[in-house]
C-alpha positions, -999 to 999 in steps of 0.1 A, spaced: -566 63 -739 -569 71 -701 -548 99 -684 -533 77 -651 -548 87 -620 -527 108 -598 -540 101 -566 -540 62 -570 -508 61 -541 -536 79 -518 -563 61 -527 -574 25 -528 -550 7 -556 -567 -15 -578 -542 -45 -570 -557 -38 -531 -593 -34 -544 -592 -71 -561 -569 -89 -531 -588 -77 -499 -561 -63 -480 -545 -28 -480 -512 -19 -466 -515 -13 -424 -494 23 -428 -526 34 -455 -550 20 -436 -546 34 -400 -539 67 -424 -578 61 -436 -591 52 -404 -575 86 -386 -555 71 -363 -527 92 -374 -524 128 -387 -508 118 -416 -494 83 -435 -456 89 -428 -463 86 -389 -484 58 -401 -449 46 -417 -428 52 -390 -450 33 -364 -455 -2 -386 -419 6 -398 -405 8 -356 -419 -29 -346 -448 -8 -326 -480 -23 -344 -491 -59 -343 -515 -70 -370 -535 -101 -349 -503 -106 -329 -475 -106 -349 -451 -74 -352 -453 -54 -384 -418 -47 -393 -430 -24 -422 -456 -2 -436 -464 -24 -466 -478 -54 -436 -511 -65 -454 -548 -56 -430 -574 -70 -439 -612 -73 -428 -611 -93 -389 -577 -85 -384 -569 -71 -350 -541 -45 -348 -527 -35 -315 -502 -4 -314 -496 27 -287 -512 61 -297 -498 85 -269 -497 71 -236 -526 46 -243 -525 11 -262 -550 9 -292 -569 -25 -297 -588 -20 -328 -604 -47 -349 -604 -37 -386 -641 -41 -404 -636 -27 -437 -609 -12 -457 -623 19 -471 -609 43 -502 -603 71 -494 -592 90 -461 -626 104 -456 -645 121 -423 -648 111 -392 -680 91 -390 -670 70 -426 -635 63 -408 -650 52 -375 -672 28 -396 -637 13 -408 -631 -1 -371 -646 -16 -338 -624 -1 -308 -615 -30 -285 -594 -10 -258 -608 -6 -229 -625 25 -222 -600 53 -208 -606 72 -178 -593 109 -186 -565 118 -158 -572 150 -140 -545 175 -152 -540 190 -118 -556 182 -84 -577 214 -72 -569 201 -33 -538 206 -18 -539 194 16 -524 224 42 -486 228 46 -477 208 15 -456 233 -2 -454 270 -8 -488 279 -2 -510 300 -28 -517 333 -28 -550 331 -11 -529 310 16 -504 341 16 -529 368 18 -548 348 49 -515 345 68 -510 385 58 -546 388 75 -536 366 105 -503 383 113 -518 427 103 -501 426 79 -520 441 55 
């Protein structure tokens, strides 16, 4: 007689192995899209993914191979098409062979602009210490 496996919720089920599809909250768990599976949960769960246009309403929505999911991951919107399912929530390069990223690429926002054009707002302390210079100050 075999022991049940404890890890069968993580993994790939054998009811998902023999249908094709896995449920979208495991799978964007697999693929790394989210830290863990209950944020996974709570996005398909909120209306905020779309499995090839149609809201997910909850985490049990079945994904399956062509399938394109669109949801917001921070401030950017995710297009991904799904390729393969996987098993298991592996490393990085097995769970970027899960997808194809549609989304356009994403040009990174400076955090701060290094110019600040002169008189717009308190100046900095070089500013100050030139103004110091100007007036012998010292």
């Amino acid at each position: 007689m075999t022991e049940p496996d404890d890890d069968l919720d993580e993994g790939l089920s054998a009811a998902e192995a023999a249908s094709g599809r896995l449920r979208a909250d495991k799978w964007l768990w697999f693929a790394r899209f989210f830290k863990t599976r209950s944020l996974a949960a709570r996005l398909c769960n909120g209306g905020g993914l779309r499995i090839s246009g149609t809201v997910a309403t909850k985490a049990s929505a079945a994904v399956k191979p062509g399938d394109v999911l669109t949801f917001a991951q921070g401030r950017h919107i995710r297009v991904i098409k799904v390729r393969a399912l996987g098993t298991r929530r592996g490393p990085a390069p097995e769970a970027q062979a899960l997808y194809e990223d549609l989304s356009p690429p994403v040009k990174e926002e400076a955090i701060g602009d290094p110019y600040r054009p002169p008189g717009a707002g308190r100046p900095t302390k070089r500013e100050r210490r030139e103004l110091d210079r100007l007036q012998g100050e010292e």
